[in-house]
C-alpha positions in Angstrom: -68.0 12.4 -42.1 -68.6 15.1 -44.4 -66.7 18.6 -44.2 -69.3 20.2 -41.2 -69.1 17.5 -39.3 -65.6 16.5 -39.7 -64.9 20.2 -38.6 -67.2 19.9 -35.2 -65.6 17.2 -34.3 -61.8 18.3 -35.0 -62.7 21.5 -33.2 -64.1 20.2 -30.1 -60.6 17.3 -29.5 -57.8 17.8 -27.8 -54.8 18.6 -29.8 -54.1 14.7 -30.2 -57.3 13.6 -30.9 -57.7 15.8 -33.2 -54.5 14.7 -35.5 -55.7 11.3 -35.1 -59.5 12.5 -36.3 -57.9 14.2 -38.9 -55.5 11.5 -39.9 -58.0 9.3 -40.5 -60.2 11.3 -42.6 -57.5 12.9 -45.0 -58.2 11.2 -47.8 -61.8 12.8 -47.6 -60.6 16.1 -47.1 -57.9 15.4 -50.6 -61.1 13.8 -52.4 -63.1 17.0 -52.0 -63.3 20.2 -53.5 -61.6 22.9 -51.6 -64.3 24.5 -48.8 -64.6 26.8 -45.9 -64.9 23.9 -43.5 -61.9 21.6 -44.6 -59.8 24.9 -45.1 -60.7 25.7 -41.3 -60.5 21.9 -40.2 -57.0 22.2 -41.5 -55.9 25.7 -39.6 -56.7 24.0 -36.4 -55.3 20.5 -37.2 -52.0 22.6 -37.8 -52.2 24.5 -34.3 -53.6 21.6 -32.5 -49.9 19.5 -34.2 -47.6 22.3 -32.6 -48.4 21.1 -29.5 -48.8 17.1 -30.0 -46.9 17.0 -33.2 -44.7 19.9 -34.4 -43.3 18.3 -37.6 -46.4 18.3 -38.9 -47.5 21.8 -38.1 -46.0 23.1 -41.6 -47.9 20.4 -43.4 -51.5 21.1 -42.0 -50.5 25.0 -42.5 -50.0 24.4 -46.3 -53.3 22.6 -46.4 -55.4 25.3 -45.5 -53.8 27.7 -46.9 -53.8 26.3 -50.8 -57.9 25.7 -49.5 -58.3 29.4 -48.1 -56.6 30.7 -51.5 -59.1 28.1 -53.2 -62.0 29.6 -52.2 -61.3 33.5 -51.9 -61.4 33.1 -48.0 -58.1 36.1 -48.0 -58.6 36.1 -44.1 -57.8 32.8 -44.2 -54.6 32.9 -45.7 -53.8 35.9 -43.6 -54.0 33.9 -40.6 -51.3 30.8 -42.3 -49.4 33.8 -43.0 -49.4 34.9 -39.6 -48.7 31.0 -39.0 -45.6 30.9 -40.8 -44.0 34.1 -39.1 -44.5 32.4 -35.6 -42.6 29.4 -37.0 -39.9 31.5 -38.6 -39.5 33.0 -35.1 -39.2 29.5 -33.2 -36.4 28.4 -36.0 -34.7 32.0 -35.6 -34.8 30.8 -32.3 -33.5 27.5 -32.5 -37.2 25.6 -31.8 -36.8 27.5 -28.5 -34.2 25.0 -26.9 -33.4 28.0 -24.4 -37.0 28.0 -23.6 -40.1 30.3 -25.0 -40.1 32.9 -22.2 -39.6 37.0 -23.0 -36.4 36.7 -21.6 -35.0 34.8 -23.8 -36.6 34.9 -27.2 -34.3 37.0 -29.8 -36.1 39.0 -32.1 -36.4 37.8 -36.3 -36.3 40.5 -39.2 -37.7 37.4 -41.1 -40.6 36.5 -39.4 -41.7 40.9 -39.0 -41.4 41.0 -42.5 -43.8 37.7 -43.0 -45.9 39.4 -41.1 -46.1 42.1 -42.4 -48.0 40.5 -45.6 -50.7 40.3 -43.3 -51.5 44.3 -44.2 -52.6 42.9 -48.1 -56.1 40.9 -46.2 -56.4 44.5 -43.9 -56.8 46.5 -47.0 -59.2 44.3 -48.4 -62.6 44.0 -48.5 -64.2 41.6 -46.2 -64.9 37.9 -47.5 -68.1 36.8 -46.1 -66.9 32.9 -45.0 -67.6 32.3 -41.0 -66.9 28.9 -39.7 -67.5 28.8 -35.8 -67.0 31.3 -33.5 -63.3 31.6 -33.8 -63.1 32.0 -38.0 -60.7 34.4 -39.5 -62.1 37.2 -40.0 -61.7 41.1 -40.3 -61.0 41.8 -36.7 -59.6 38.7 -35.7 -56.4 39.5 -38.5 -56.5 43.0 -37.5 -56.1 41.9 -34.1 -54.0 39.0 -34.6 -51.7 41.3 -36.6 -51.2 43.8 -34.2 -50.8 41.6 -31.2 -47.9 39.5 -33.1 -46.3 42.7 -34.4 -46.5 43.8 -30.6 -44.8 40.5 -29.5 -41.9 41.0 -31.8 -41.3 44.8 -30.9 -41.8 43.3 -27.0 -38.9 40.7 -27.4 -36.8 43.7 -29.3 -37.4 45.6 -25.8 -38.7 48.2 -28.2 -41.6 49.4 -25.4 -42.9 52.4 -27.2 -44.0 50.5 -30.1 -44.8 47.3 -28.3 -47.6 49.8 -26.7 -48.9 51.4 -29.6 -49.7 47.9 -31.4 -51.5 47.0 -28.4 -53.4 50.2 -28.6 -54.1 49.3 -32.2 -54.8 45.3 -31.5 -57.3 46.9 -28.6 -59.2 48.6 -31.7 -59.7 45.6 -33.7 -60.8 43.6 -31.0 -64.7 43.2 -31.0 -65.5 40.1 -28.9 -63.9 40.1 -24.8 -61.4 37.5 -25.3 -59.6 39.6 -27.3 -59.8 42.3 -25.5 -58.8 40.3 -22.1 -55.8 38.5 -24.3 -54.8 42.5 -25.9 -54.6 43.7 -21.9 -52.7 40.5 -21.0 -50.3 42.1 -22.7 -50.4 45.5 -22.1 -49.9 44.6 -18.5 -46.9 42.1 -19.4 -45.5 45.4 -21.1 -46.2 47.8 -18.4 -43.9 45.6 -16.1 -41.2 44.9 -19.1 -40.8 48.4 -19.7 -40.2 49.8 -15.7 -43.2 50.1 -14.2 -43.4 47.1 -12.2 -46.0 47.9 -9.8 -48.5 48.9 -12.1 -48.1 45.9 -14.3 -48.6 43.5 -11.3 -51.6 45.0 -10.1 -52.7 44.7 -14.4 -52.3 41.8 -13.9 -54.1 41.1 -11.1 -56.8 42.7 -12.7 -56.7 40.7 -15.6 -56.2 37.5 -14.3 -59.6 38.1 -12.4 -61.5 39.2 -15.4 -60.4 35.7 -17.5 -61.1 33.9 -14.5 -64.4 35.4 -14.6 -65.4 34.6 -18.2 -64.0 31.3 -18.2 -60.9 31.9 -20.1 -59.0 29.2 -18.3 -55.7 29.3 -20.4 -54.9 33.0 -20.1 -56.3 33.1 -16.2 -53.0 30.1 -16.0 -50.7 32.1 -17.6 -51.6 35.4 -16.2 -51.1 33.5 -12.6 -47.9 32.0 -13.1 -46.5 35.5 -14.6 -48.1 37.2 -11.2 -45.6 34.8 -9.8 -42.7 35.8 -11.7 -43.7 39.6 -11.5 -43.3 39.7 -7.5 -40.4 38.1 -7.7 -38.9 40.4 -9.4 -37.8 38.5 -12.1 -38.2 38.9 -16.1 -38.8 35.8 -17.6 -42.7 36.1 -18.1 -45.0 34.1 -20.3 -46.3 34.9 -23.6 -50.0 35.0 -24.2 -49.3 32.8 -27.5 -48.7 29.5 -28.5 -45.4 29.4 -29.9 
């Protein structure tokens, strides 16, 4: 398969189809010259392996980022960057052996300051790569940003500022699953921070709209944390794959 193809294919598997797919057509990928689609190919092989194989997460990561840096794509490498932080978190939080709810995830000076590199690729121009619908791009690491930042002030049960990245992730979103995944949160920190009752019915809210555009995975969470919220409990879900 060539680099388009290979990247249709790895973005359409499951998460262990796709390590298999991408397995299997490595040496391609190391045979060619860096490209937007084998750097992309890579991103998602590396969060398709947290789920089906996270010792390999870190490997996949490096792959697309030395390709994103390759080609100039700085979006690109914003987005590893972003990558990384998440995993400094889960080994600041010992691979989340307590489990990965907001209850119980500890906050990491080490994985804000990661990413907080992100800020170099905001203050950049725009690189004109697009790879599918879901490519890094301006917005999506403005957003991205924001909402991680958000997460990390969240599990610091620092409220205020949890609210004003959101506000800010909100900004940067420019397509509605970001906006639904930006005020999955909002409602999550609405009932974190006191007011209960209006973060349940937020939620409500919000589980409807994802229902209704066919965003299956945060309609699931945004259920099971409806079931949590009335019962009065505090160990909700993130809206992230950790």
């Amino acid at each position: 398969m060539n680099a388009a193809e290979l990247f249709e294919v790895v973005a359409d598997a499951a998460p262990a189809d796709a390590l298999n797919v991408g397995h299997a057509n490595w040496s391609s990928i190391s045979g060619r010259d860096a490209n937007a689609h084998d750097a992309e190919t890579c991103r998602l092989l590396s969060l398709a392996a947290i789920v089906a194989s996270p010792d390999e997460a870190e490997t996949w990561r490096v792959r697309a980022l030395v390709r994103y840096s390759a080609i100039g794509w700085h979006e690109g490498v914003a987005m590893c960057v972003m990558m990384q932080a998440l995993s400094v978190l889960r080994r600041a939080n010992g691979d989340y052996g307590a489990g990965t709810t907001l209850d119980v995830i500890q906050p990491s000076r080490r994985a804000e300051a990661i990413l907080d590199e992100m800020t170099i690729s905001m203050r950049s121009s725009p690189s004109d790569f697009k790879v599918g619908r879901r490519s890094p791009s301006e917005s999506l690491v403005a957003r991205s940003y924001h909402e991680k930042k958000a997460l990390l002030r969240l599990v610091a049960q620092d409220y205020v500022a949890a609210s004003d990245e959101l506000r800010q992730a909100r900004g940067a979103s420019l397509n509605e699953r970001g906006q639904v995944k930006v005020d999955a949160w909002s409602a999550v920190v609405s009932y974190l921070s006191g007011e209960s009752d209006a973060g349940i019915l937020e939620m409500q809210e919000l589980r409807s709209r994802a229902e209704g555009a066919g965003f299956r995975d945060i309609a699931e969470i945004a259920n099971r944390n409806l079931t949590t919220m009335r019962a009065g409990r505090r160990d909700l879900a993130p809206f992230e794959q950790l």
